[in-house]
Backbone as CSV, one residue per row, in Angstrom:
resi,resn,N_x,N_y,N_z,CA_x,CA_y,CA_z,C_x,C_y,C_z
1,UNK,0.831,-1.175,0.000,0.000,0.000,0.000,0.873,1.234,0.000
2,UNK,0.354,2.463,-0.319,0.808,3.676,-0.364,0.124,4.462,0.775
3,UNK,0.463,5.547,1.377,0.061,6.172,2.269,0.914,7.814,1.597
4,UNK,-0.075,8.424,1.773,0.471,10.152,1.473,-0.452,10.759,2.680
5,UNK,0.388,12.038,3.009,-0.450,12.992,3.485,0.158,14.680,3.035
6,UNK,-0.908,14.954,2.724,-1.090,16.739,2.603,-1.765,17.316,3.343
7,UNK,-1.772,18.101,3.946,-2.891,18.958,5.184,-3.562,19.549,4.309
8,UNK,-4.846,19.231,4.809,-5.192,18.328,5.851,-5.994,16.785,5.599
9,UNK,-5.257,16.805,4.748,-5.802,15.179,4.167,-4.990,13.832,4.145
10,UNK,-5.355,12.810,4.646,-4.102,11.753,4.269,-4.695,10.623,3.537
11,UNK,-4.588,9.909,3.037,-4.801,9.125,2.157,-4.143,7.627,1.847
12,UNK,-4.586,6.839,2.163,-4.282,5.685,2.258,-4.334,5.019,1.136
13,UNK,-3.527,4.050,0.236,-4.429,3.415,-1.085,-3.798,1.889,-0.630
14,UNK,-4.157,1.100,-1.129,-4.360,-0.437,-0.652,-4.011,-1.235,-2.492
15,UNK,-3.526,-2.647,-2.111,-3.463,-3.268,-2.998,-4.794,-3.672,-3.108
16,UNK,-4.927,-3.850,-5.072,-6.272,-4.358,-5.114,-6.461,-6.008,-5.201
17,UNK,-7.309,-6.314,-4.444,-7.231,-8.133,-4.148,-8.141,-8.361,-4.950
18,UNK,-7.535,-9.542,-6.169,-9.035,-9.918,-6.916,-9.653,-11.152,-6.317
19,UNK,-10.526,-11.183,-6.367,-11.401,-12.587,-5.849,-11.913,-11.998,-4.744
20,UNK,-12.023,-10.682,-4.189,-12.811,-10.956,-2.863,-11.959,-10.216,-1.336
21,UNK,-12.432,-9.938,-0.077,-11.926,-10.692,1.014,-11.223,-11.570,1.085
22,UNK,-10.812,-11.244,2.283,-9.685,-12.562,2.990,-11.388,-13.130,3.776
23,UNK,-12.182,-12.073,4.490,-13.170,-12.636,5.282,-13.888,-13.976,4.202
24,UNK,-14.117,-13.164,2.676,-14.934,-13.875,1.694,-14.319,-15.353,1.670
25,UNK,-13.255,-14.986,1.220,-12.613,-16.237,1.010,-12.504,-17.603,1.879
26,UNK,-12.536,-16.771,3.615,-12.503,-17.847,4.360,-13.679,-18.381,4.606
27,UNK,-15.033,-17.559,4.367,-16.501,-18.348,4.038,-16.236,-19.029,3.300
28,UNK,-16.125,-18.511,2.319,-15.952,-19.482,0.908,-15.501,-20.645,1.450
29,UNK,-14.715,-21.203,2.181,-14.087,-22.480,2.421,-14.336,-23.262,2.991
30,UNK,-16.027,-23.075,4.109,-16.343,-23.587,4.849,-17.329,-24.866,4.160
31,UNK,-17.161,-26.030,4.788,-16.724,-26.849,5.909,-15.598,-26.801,6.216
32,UNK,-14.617,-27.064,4.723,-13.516,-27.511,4.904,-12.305,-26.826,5.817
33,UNK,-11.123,-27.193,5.939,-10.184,-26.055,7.203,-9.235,-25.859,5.891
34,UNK,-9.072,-24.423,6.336,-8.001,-23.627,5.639,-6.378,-24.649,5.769
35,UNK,-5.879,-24.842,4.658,-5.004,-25.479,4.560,-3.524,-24.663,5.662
36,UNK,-3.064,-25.477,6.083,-2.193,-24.695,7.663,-0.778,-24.119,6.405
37,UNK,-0.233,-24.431,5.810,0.418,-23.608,4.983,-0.099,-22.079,4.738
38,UNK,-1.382,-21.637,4.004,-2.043,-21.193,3.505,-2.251,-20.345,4.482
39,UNK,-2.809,-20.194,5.709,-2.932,-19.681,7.192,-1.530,-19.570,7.575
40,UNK,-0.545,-19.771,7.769,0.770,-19.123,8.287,0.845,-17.975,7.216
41,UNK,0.819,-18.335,5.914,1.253,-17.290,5.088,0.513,-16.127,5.079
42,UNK,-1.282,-16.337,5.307,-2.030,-14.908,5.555,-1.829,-14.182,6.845
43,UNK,-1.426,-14.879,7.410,-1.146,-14.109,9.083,0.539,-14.594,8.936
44,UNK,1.608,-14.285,8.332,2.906,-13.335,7.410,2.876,-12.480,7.204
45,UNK,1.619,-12.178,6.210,1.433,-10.963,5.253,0.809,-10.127,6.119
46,UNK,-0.587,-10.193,7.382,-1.131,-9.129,7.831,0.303,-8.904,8.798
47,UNK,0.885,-9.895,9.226,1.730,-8.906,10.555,2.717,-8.157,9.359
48,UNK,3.806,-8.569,8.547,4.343,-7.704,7.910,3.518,-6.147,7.429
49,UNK,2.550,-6.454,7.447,1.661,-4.964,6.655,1.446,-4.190,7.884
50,UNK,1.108,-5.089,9.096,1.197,-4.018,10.281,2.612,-3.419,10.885
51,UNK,3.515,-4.567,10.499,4.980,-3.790,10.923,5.549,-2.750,10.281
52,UNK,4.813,-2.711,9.181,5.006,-1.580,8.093,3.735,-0.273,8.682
53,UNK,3.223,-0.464,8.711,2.122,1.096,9.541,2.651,1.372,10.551
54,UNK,3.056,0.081,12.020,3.398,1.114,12.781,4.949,1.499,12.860
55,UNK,5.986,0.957,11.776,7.245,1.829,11.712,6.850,3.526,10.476
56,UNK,5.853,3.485,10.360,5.195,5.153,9.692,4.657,5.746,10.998
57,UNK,3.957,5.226,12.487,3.773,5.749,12.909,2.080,5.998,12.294
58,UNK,1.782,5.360,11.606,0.245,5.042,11.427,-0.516,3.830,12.505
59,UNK,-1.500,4.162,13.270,-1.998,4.212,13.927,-3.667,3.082,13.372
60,UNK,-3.852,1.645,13.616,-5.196,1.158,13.218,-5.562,0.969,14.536
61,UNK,-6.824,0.055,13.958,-7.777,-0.360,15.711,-8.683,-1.173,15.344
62,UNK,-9.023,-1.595,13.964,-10.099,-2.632,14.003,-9.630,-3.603,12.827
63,UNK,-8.585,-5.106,12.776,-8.608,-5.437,11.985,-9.141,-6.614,11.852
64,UNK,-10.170,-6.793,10.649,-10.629,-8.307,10.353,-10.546,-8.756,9.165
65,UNK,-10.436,-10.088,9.282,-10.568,-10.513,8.014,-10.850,-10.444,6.631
């Protein structure tokens, strides 16, 4: 993702995910269990993306799926 700010605006932009949610996706899968490979690697990617906001000093509070 990109993050800019100009006063008094900041602006966040995000990669675009095709297919959906991560939430969608993990409906999508139910009965079955998320393959444990597959789950280490999505919770990789959210902590790396959060170690990246808070070394900016960006600030979240609600993350889900």
């Amino acid at each position: 993702f990109i993050g800019a700010c100009k006063e008094p605006v900041m602006v966040v932009v995000t990669e675009l995910l095709l297919g959906g949610s991560l939430r969608k996706y993990l409906l999508n899968m139910r009965p079955r269990c998320l393959d444990m490979q597959v789950a280490v690697s999505f919770a990789l990617d959210i902590a790396q993306a959060m170690e990246c906001l808070h070394s900016h000093g960006i600030i979240h509070r609600d993350l889900k799926p």
